[in-house]
N, C-alpha and C positions, 0 to 999 in steps of 0.2 A: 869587342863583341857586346850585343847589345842584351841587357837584364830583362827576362822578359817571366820574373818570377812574381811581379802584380799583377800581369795578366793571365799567365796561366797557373789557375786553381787546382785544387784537390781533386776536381770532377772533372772540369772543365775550362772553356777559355771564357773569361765573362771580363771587359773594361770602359770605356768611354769611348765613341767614335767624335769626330777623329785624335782627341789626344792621347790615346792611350795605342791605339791602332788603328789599322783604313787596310785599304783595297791591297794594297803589295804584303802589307802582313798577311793578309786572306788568304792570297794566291799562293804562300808562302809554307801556310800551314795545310792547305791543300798539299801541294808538291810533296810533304815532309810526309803526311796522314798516309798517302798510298806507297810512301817508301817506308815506311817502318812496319806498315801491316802486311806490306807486302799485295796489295791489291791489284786485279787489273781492271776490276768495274769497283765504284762505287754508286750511294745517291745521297742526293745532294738535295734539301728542303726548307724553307727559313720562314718565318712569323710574317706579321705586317709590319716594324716599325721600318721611319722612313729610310734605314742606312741598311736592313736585309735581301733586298733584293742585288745590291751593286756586290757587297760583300760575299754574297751568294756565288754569284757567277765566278768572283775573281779566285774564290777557292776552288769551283771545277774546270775554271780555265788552268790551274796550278797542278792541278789535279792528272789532269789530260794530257799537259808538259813533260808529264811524267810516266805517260804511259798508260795511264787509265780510261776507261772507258767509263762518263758519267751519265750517269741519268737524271736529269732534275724534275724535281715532281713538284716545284714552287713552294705555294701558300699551304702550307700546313701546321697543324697542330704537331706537337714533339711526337706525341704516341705515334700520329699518321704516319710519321718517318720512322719510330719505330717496326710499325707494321709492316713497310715498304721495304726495311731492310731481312726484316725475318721472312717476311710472301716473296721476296726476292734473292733471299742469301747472301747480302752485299752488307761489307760493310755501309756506313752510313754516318751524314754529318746534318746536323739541325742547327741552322741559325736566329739566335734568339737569346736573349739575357732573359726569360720568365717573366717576371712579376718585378723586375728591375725598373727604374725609369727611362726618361724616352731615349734620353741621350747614351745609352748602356746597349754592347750587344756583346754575342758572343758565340760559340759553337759549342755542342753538345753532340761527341763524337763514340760512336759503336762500331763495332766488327760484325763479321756476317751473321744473321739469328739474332740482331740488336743485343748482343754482349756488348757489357759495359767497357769504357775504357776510364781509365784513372791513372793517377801519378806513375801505381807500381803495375801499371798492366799496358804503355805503352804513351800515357801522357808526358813522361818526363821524358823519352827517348826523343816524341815529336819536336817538346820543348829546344832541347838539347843542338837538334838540327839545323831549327828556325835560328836558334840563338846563332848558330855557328854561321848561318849565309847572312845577318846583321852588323856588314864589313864597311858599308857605303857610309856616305857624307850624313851624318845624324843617325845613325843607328841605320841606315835604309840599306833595303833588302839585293843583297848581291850574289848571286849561282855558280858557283864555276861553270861552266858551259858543259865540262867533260860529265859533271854530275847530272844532268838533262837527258842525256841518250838520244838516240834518234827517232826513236817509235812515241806518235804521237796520238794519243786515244781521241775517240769522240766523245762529241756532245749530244744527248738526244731528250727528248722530254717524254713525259707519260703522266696519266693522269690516277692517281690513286684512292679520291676521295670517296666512291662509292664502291670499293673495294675492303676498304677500311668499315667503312659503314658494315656494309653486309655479313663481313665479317666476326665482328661486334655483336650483330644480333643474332648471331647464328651460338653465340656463346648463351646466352639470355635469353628464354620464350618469354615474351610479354604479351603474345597474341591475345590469350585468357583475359590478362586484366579486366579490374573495373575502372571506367573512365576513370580519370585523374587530370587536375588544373595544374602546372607547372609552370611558375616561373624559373626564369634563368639567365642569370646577370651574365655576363660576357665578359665585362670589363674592358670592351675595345677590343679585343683579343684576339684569340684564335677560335675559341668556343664559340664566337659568331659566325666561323666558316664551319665549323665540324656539326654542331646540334641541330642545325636545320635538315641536315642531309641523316644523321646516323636517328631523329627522332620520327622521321617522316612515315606514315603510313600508321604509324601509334595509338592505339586509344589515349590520347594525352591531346588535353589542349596546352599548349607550350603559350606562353606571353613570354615575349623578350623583352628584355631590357640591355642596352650600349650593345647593340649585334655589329654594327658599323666597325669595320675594322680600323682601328685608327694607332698608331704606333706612337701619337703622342698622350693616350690617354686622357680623354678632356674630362670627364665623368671622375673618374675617382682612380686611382693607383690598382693593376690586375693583381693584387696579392689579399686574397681573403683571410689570408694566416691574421693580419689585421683586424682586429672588430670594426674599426673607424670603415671600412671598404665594404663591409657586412651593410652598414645603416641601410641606404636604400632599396637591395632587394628587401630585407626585414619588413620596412613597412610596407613594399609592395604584395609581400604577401599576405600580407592582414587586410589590407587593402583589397585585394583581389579577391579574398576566403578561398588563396590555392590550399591545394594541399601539398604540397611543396614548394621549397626554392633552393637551386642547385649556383652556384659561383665558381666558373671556371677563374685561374691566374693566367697570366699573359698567353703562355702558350699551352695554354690547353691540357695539360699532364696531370693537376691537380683537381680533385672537385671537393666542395665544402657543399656544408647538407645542412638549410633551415626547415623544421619541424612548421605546423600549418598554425601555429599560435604567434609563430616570429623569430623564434629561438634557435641559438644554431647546436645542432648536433654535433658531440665532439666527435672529432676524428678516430678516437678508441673504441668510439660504438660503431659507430661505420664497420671499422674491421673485424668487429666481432660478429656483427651482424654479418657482413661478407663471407666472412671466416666459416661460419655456421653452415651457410648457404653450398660454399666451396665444397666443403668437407662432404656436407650429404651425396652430393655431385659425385665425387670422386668413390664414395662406399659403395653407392650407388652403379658403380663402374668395377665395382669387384677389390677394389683398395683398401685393403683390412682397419690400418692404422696412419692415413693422410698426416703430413705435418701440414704446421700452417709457422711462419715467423712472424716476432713482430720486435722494434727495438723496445730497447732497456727503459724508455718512458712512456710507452704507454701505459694503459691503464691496466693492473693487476685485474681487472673485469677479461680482459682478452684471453690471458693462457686459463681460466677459470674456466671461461664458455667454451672453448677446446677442449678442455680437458673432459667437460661433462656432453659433448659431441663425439667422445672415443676416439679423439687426435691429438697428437704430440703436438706441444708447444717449444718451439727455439727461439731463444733470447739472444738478441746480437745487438751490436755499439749501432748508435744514432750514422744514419750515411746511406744513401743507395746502393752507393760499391758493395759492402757490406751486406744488405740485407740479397744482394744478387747470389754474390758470391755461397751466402749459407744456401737458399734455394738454390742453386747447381750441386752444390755438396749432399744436401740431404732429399732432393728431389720434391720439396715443399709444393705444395700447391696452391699456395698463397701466401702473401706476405702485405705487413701493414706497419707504418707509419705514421708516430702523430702527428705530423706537418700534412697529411691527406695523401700522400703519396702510398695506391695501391699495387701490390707487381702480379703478378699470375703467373700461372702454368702454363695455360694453354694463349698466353702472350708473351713469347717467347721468354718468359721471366721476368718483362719489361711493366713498369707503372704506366698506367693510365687511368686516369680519374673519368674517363668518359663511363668506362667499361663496369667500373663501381659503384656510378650514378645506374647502369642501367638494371644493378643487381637490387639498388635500393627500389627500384621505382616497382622493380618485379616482383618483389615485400610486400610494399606498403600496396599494390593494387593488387594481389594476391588474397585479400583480407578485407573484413571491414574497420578495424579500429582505423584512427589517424596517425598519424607517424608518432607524436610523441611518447601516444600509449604504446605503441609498436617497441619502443626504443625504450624502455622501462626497465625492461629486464639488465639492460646495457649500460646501466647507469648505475650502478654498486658504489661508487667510492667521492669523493669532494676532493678535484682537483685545483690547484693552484693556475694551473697552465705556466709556461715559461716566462720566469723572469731575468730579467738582465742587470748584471751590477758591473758598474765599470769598477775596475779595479787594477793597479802597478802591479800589483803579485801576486798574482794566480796559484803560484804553488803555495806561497806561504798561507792566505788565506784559507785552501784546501785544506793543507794542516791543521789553522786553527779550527774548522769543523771537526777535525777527525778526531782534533784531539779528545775534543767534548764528549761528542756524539759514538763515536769508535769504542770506548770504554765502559759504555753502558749495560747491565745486567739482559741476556735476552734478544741481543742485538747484534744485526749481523750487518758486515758490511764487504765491500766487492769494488775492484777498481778496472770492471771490464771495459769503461768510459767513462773518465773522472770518479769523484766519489758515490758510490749508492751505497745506502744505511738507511734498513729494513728492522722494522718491529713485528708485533704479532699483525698491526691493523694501519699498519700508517709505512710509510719509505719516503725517501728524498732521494734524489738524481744530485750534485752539482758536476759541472764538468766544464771544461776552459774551449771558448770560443778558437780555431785554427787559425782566422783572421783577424780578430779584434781585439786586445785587452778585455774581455767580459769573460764573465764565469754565468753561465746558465743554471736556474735553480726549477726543478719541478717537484712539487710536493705533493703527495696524496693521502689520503685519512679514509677513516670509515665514517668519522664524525665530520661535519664541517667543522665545529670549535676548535679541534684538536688539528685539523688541519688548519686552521688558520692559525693557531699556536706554535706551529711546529716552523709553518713561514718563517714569521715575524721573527723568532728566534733565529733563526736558520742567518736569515739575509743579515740580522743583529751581528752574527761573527764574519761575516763575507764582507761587512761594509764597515767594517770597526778602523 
């Protein structure tokens, strides 16, 4: 039986085509997807790189093997297939490794309402399956025939991109606005099939930049979590004197947000600002006390601005699983992450960075200031952003933090996701990578000095 615990991750299925998997594994985890969830329709959606289309199909041809009835809605953004699975009930499967390189692909798989699927919600079961029919000459993939059944579902196509669109704006009046310049990097992406269509009819002049969808990435890597990826929208907007610059990642689920001076808006003001916006939304709808989640590194500015909006703040571990799961439990109405990943209510729980851009745009043209001054309020604390230390011993070195740092007068500490150790004006996150030998470090201050003290120190015992 063949190992197939480097390709399927914590979330998801993400490896190298073709050495890591190809087309019979596709079809394979298809077959497996509508027998463990038990589906008779699914839909079926994937990115532009060059190995999503063929892998695409051979999962709903697996799929149909089995009994299901697929819908394929092609070239989409992640959210688009989230949306097509919640406007449709259907589970649903998204092919695409993100912000990955070109040679990387993968599936990004939900139940009907775009619920999430993960290790302990139905990924390990798929795994489990795939591994078992992995009987053939190399690992390759083999059915018993009696496991098949005789009922063979369809194939049908539909098209969902200006369903999604309309959608979206029916969440967000922009109609109001004042004109606004808007650049928007794509990165080759998906954000060159979705922004043309969800921005259309807008007072915005949009300037693109890489809309060409290209799955080998020639322009720059789809992952803005990077500053190096940042470089060229930045000076296009200085360039242009937009007042904005938005950067979608591969598939389109993230956006990152540059202010009209060049500079990128962190993703903890984003959410706060969001946050804000949601909250009023929902009081506004008769909702006494809205929550809103965010995880455990963002910026202490977010449960602050909640808080002083007359909404409950929920603090939960770094993960999407994670931040879903608490929004289902506590009925939040937004939830945020520092990596840009937004979720909603009224999107079936699911992230979309499209849907955050359009809450930003409806702010910042709402107003006369420019984004930066907008975003002021949002910017309380001097963060580090995530650092990476390689390192053999993850636990051991945690310790040596704790031991330091843990003992100290005034100071509290919490291991709801690795270490956090909290003062009156400053905390630090560390917590140990699930794939990599790395412990990630984020630090925050009221001071920059002291946060950059508190660094320096920090990584001093994590890399001793």
């Amino acid at each position: 039986m063949r190992d197939l615990s480097q390709l399927v991750k914590a979330y998801d299925v993400r490896g190298v085509v073709p050495d890591q998997w190809d087309g019979s594994l596709a079809w394979a985890f298809g077959a497996a997807f509508v027998r463990v969830v038990g589906a008779s329709a699914v839909v079926v959606g994937h990115d532009m790189r060059p190995s999503s289309p063929g892998l695409s199909r051979a999962f709903a041809e697996g799929a149909a093997a089995f009994g299901a009835d697929v819908v394929e809605i092609g070239l989409c953004s992640t959210d688009q297939l989230y949306y097509a699975s919640g406007s449709m009930d259907l589970p649903g499967a998204m092919f695409t490794a993100s912000h990955n390189p070109a040679e990387y692909n993968g599936i990004k798989l939900c139940r009907a309402g775009a619920a999430p699927v993960g290790q302990d919600t139905g990924l390990s079961e798929v795994r489990a399956l795939v591994e078992s029919w992995c009987t053939g000459a190399d690992g390759g993939v083999v059915v018993p025939a009696a496991a098949v059944g005789t009922v063979v579902g369809s194939l049908s196509s539909r098209e969902t991109l200006e369903g999604y669109a309309s959608y979206l704006r029916g969440l967000v009046d922009l109609s109001g606005i004042r004109p606004l310049r808007v650049v928007v990097d794509a990165g080759n992406g998906m954000g060159g099939h979705t922004v043309p269509t969800v921005l259309a009819g807008l007072p915005l002049e949009v300037v693109p930049m890489y809309f060409e969808l290209d799955g080998t990435f020639p322009n720059h890597e789809a992952n803005p979590l990077d500053p190096a990826n940042l470089v060229d929208l930045q000076a296009r907007v200085r360039v242009e004197g937009a007042d904005i610059g938005l950067a979608f990642d591969g598939d389109a689920d993230r956006c990152f947000v540059i202010d009209e001076r060049g500079e990128p808006v962190s993703p903890s003001a984003i959410t706060a600002l969001v946050a804000e916006r949601e909250i009023a939304r929902a009081r506004a709808g008769g909702e006494e006390r809205p929550t809103v989640i965010h995880n455990l590194i963002t910026s202490w500015t977010v449960p602050q601005v909640v808080a002083d909006a007359g909404a409950v703040a929920v603090r939960t571990r770094v993960g999407h699983s994670f931040i879903k799961q608490e929004m289902a439990r506590t009925d939040a109405v937004f939830g945020g992450e520092h990596s840009a990943h937004y979720y909603f209510r009224d999107f079936w729980r699911a992230d979309t960075g499209m849907l955050a851009a359009l809450h930003v745009l409806a702010a910042l043209g709402g107003q006369e200031r420019p984004l930066s001054s907008l975003c002021e309020r949002y910017d309380r604390y001097a963060a580090s952003g995530e650092i990476n230390s390689t390192v053999a011993d993850q636990v051991g070195r945690t310790a040596a933090v704790r031991a330091v740092y843990g003992v100290l007068e005034g100071v509290s500490t919490d291991e709801l996701d690795g270490l956090t150790v909290a003062g009156d004006d400053w905390w630090f996150n560390l917590r140990a990578s699930n794939t990599e030998p790395l412990l990630r470090l984020n630090v925050e201050a009221k001071d920059p000095a002291r946060m950059a003290e508190l660094r320096d120190a920090v990584l001093a015992l994590v890399r001793a």
